[in-house]
PLY file of the C-alpha trace (Angstrom):
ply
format ascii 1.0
element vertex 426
property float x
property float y
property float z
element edge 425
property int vertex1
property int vertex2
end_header
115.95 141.28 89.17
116.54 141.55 85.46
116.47 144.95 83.21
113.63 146.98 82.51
112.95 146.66 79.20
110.31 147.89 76.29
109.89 146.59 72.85
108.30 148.89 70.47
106.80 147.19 67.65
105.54 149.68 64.01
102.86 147.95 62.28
102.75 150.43 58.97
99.39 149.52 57.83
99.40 152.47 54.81
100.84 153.61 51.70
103.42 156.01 53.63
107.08 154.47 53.89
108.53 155.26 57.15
112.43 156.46 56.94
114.51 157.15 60.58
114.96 160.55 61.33
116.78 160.83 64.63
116.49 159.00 68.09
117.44 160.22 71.87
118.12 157.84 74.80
116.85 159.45 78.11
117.70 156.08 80.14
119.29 153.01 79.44
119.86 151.86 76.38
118.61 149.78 73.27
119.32 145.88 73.77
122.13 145.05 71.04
121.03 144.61 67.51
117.38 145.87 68.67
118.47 149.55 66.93
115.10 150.89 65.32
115.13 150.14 61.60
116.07 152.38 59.03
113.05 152.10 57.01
109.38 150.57 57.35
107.96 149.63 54.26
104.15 149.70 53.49
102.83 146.25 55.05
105.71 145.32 56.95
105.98 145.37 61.16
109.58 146.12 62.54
110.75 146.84 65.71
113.33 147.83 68.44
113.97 147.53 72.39
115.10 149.53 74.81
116.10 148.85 78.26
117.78 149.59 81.71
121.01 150.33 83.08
122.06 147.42 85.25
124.60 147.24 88.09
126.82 144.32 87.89
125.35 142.71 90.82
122.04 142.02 88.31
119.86 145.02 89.97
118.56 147.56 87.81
119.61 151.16 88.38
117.51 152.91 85.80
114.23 152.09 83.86
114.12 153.05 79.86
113.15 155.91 78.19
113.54 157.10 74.79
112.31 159.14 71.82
112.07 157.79 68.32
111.15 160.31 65.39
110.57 158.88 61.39
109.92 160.77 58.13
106.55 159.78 56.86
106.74 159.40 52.92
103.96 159.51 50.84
102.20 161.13 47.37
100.75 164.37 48.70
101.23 164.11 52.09
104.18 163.23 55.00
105.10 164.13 58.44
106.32 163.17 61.38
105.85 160.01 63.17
106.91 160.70 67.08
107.59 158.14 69.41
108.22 158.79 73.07
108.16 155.79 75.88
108.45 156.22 80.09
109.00 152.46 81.48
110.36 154.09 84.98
112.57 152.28 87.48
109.70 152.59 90.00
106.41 152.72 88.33
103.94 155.64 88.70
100.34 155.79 89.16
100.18 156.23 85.49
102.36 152.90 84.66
104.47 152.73 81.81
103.37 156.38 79.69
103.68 157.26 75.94
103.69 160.25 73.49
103.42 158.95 70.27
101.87 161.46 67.06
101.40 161.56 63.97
100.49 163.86 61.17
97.24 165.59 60.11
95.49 162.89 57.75
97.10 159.97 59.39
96.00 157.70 62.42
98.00 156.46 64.82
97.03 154.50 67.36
99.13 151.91 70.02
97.81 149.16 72.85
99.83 147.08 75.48
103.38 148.32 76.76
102.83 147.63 80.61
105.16 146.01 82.69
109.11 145.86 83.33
109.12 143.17 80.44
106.66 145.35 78.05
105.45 144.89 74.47
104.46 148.14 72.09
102.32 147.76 69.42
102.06 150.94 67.28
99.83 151.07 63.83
99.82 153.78 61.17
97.10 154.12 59.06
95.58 156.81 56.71
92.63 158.86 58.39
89.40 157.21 57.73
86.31 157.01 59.32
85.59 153.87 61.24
82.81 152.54 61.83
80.91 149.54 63.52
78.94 147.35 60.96
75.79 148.35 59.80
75.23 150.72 62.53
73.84 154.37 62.08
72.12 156.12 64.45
69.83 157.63 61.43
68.26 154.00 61.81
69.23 152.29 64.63
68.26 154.99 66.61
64.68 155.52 68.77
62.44 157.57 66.65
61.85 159.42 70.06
63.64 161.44 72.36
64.63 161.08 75.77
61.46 163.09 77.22
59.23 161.44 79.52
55.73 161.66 81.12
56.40 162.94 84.68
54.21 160.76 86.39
56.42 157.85 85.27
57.72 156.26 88.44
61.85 155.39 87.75
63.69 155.05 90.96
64.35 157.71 93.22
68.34 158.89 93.25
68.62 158.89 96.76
68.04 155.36 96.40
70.22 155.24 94.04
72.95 157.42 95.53
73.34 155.20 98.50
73.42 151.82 96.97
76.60 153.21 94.63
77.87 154.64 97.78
77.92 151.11 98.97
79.79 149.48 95.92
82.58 151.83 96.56
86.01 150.16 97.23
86.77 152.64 99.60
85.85 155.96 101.52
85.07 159.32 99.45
84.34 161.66 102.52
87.42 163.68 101.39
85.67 164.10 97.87
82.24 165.30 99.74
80.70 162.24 99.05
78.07 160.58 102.08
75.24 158.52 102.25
71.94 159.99 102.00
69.21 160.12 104.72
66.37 160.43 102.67
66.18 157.87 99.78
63.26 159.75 98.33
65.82 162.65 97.72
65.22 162.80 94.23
66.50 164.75 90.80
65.63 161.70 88.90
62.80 160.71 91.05
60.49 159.59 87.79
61.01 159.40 83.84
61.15 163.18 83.72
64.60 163.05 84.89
65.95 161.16 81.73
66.23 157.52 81.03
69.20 158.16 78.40
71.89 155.09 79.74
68.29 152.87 79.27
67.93 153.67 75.66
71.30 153.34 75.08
71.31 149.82 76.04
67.96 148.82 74.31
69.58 150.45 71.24
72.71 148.05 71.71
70.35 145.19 72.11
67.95 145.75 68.86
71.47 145.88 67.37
72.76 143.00 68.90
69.75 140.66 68.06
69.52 141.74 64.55
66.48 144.46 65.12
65.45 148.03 64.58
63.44 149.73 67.82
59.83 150.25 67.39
58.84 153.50 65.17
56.70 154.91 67.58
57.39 158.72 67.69
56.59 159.56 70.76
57.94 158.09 74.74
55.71 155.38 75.92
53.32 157.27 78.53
52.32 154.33 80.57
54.24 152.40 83.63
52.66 149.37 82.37
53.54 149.39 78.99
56.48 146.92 77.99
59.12 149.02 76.32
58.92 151.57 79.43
59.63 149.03 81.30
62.40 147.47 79.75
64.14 150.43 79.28
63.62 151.52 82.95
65.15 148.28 84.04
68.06 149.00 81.10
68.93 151.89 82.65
69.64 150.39 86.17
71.74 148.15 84.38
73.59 150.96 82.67
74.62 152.36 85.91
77.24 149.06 86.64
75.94 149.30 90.15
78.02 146.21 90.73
80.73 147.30 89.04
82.23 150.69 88.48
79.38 152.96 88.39
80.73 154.69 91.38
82.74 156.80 88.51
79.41 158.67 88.18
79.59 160.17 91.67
83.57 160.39 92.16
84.23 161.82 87.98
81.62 164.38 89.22
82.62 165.84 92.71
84.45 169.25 92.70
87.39 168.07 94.40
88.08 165.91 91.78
91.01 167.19 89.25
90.59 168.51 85.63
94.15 167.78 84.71
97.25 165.91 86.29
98.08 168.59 88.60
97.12 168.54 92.22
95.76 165.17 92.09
94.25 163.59 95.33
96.08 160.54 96.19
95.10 159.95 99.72
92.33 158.80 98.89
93.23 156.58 96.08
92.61 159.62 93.20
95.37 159.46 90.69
94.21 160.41 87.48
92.17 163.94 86.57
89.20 164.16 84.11
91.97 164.54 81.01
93.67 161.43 81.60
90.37 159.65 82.01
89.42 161.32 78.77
91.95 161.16 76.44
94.26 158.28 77.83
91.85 155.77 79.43
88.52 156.23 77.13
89.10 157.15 74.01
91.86 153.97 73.38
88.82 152.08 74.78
86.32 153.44 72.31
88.51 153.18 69.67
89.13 149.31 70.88
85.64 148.51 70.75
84.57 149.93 67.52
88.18 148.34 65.65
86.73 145.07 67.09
83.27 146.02 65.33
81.13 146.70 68.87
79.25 149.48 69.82
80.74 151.37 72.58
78.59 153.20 75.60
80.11 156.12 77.06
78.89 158.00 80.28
79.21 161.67 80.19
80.21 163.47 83.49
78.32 167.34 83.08
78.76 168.57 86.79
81.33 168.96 88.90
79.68 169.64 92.12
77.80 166.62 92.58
74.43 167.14 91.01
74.60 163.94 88.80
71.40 164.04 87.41
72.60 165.95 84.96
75.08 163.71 84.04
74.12 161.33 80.88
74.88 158.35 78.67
75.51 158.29 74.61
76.94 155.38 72.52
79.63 155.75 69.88
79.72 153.49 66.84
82.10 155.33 64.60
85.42 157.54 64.78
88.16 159.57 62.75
91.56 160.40 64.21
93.66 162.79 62.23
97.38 163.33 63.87
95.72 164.51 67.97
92.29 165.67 66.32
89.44 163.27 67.12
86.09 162.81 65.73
83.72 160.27 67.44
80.34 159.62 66.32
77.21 159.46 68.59
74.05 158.34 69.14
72.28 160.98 71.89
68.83 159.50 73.29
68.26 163.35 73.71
67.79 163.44 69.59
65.85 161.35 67.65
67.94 159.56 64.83
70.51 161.92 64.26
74.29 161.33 63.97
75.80 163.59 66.57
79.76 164.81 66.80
82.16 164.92 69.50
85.55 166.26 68.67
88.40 166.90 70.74
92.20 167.01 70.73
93.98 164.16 72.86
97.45 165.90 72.94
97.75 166.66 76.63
96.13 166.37 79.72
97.74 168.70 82.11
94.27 170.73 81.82
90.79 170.35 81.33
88.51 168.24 79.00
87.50 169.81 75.63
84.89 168.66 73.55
82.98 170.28 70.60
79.51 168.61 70.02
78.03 169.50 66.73
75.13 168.37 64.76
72.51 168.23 67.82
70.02 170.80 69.41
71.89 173.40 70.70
69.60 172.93 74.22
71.75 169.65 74.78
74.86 171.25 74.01
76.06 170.97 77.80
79.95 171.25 79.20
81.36 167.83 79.55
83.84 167.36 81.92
84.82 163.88 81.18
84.18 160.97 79.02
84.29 157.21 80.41
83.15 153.93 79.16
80.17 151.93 80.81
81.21 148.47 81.54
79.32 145.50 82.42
77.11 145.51 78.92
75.34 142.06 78.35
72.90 141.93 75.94
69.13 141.39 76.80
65.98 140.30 74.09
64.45 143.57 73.83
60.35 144.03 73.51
58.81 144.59 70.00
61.89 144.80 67.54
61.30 144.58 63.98
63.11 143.23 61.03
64.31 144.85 58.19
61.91 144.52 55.52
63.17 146.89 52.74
65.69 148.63 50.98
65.06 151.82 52.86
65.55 150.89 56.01
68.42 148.59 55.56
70.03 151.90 54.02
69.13 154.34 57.26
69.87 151.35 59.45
73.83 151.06 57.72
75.07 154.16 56.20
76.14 157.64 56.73
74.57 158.58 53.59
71.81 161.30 52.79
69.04 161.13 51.02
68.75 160.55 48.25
70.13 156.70 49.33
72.55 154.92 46.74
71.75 151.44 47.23
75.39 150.24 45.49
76.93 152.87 47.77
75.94 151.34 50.65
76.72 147.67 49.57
79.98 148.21 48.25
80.55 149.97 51.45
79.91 147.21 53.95
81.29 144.27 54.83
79.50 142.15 52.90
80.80 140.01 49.53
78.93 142.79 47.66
75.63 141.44 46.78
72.38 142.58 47.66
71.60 139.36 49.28
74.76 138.94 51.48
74.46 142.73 52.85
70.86 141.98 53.84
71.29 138.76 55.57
74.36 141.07 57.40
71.98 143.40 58.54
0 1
1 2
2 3
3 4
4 5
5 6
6 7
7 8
8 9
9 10
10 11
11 12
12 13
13 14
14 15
15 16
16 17
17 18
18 19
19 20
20 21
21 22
22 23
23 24
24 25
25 26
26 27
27 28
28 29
29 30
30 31
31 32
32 33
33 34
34 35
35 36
36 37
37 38
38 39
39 40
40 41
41 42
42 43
43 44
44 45
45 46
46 47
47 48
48 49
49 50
50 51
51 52
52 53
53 54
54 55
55 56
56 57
57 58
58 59
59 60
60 61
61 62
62 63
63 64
64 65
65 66
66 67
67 68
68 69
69 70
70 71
71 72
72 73
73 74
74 75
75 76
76 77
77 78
78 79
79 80
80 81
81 82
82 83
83 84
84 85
85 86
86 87
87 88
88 89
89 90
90 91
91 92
92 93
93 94
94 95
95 96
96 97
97 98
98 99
99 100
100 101
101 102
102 103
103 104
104 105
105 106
106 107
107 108
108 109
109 110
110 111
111 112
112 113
113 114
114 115
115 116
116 117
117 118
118 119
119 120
120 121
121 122
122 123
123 124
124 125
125 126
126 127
127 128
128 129
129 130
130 131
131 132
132 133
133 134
134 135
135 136
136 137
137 138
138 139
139 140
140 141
141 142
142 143
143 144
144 145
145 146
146 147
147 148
148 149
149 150
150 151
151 152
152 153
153 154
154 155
155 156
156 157
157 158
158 159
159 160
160 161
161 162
162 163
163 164
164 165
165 166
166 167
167 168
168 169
169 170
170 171
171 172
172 173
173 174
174 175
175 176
176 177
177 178
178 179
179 180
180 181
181 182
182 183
183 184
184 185
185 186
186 187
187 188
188 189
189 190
190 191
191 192
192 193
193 194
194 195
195 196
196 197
197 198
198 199
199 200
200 201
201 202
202 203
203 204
204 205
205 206
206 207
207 208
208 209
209 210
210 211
211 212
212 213
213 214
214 215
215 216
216 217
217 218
218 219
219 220
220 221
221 222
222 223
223 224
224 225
225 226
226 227
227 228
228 229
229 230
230 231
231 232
232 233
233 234
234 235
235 236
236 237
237 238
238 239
239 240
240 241
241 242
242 243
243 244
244 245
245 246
246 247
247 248
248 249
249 250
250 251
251 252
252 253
253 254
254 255
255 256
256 257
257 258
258 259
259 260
260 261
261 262
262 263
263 264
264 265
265 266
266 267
267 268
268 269
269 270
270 271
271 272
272 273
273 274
274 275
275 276
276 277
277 278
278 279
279 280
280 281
281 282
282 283
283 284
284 285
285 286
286 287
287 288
288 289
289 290
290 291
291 292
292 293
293 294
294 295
295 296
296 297
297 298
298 299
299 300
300 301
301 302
302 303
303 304
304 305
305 306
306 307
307 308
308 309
309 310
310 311
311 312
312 313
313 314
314 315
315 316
316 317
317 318
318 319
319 320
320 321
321 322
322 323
323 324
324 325
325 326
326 327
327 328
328 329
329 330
330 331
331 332
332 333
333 334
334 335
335 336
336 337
337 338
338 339
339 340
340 341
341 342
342 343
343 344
344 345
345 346
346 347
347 348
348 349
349 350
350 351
351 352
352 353
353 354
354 355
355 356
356 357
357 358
358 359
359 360
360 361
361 362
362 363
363 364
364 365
365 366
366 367
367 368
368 369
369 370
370 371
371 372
372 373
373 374
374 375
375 376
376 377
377 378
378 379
379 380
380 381
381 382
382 383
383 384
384 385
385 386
386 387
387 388
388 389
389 390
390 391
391 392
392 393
393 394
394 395
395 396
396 397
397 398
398 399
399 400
400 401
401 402
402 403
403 404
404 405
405 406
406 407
407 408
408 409
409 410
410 411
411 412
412 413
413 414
414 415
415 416
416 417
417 418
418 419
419 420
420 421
421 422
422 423
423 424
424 425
């Protein structure tokens, strides 16, 4: 078996030149002539390895492990950039593991790095907001709210409850979690209950096919009436039934973990609400809106099994400053209005925080973790419109307040900055 070994690769996308400040080797060693550089320059991507002790009958004795700290240079502003790997000799639950911070007003971010022959890639940027294209929930957004006639007939969660107890991959009677007798059990028994993860995917889809939702103020009211219905069959498909919506029940049972401490891995359990959080969704999100998609996000509010409280929001922008991130939400609970989440992704030997600002206060529940939805396809949804004017190609685009700036919001898109060219992009 060869050496364990870890490349770590800087891509120094910003104005900030990086200069080496000190290093420590915790196991193993860096591969000859693989020392990390001196000095990254603005632009450039430069790199170093470390790896294993071996034992000279080619078995390795140690995994690699390392910390890696540079000066971060810049007009008005500077830092630290910290760098800490974990490629262990036997690998955890966790795989390979990283610490790696930066600075207030700078965003650092990092993807791959699994594996005994792993791959790093760190990037440094300035903080920004990001954003997917043309998105804002100002007018992308339903002009209603997620409040529904209680006569509307959804699906019962009972029903529900035991067909996700069937998906599972394996048995959650440790966690308190059994099949229901009575399928008409039901928190979420009609529309009254919430149909949030269905407007969140007809909201992806109006996006997706180039439309704004209907401006109808109010819920539809009728079983019979198109929209209800397509939303109502939306939000089965937001529950990745098929998939992993199991999360929904296991995320929200009260012998799951907060933090990383007194995990439960008999029953396959081996990552609390934090991790989930901070290590597993947020690099997601962040993923997804980079790659200029909107990214759905289920919202674990109980931990004692009542998930009808639980609920779905999508994210189409963020802003990471050093540990300190902002995402940006659309809430089916409020009616075209850019909601916050903010939270600090620095450890996750505790429980989840989260700030949510900008919304009714009513909705302002505890969240207790943060995962993404998978399994989103789009679907032709029922009475879109196009965008016929200036107005609404604004709301449907920008973060800006009215009064709207029309050259604002084209020199702030993607577009080749004409009028015609951001409209066709819309």
């Amino acid at each position: 078996m060869s050496r364990i070994r870890m490349k770590v690769f800087i891509r120094n996308e910003s104005d900030a030149t990086l200069t080496f400040a000190s290093d420590e080797i915790v196991h193993g060693d860096y591969t000859p002539d693989w020392n990390p550089p001196s000095v990254i320059q603005p632009g450039e991507r430069k790199g170093f390895q470390g790896e294993g002790n071996i034992v000279p009958i080619n078995q390795p004795i140690t995994g690699t492990e390392g910390r890696v700290r540079y000066n971060v240079v810049a007009p008005n502003s500077g830092g630290e950039l910290y760098i800490h790997w974990d490629s262990p000799l036997i690998e955890s639950q966790y795989g390979n593991t990283f610490h790696i911070w930066a600075p207030p007003g700078w965003e650092v971010s990092h993807w791959g790095g699994q594996g005994h022959e792993a791959e790093l890639e760190i990037r440094l940027r300035r903080t920004a907001r990001r954003s997917v294209p043309n998105f804002h929930a100002n007018g992308r957004g339903f002009a209603f709210i997620n409040h529904w006639d209680a006569d509307l007939p959804v699906i019962s969660l009972g029903f529900l409850w035991n067909k996700l107890f069937d998906s599972l991959p394996g048995p959650l009677g440790e966690l308190g979690i059994g099949r229901v007798v009575d399928e008409n059990w039901a928190p979420i028994t009609h529309a009254i209950g919430g149909l949030c993860g269905g407007m969140v995917y007809a909201v992806m889809d109006y996006y997706a096919f180039h439309l704004l939702p209907p401006e109808q103020t109010t819920s539809p009211n009728s079983r019979n009436d198109v929209l209800f219905e397509f939303i109502r069959d939306r939000l089965w498909d937001s529950f990745d039934v098929d998939g992993e919506g199991h999360r929904f029940l296991g995320y929200s049972s009260p012998h799951y973990p907060n933090g990383d401490e007194g995990v439960i891995q008999a029953v396959g359990l081996t990552r609390g609400r934090s991790w989930i959080t901070y290590r597993e969704a947020w690099p997601q999100i962040q993923q997804d809106i980079d790659a200029g998609k909107l990214s759905p996000l289920g919202l674990i509010q109980t931990d004692n099994l009542d998930i009808g409280i639980n609920h779905q929001v999508l994210a189409y922008a963020y802003k990471k400053s050093g540990q300190d991130v902002t995402l940006y939400i659309y809430d089916p609970n409020e009616a075209k209005k850019e909601i916050t989440f903010e939270f600090n992704i620095t450890a996750t030997d505790g429980e989840v925080h989260i700030t949510r600002t900008g919304g009714n206060p009513s909705n302002d529940h505890h969240i207790y973790c943060i995962f993404r939805v998978n399994g989103y396809s789009p679907k032709m949804p029922p009475s879109g419109r196009r965008i016929t004017s200036i107005r609404e190609a604004v709301r449907a685009s920008t973060t800006q307040n009215i009064p709207y700036s029309v050259r604002s919001a084209i020199g702030g898109s993607n577009s080749a900055g004409s009028l015609t060219n951001w409209m066709r992009s819309l």
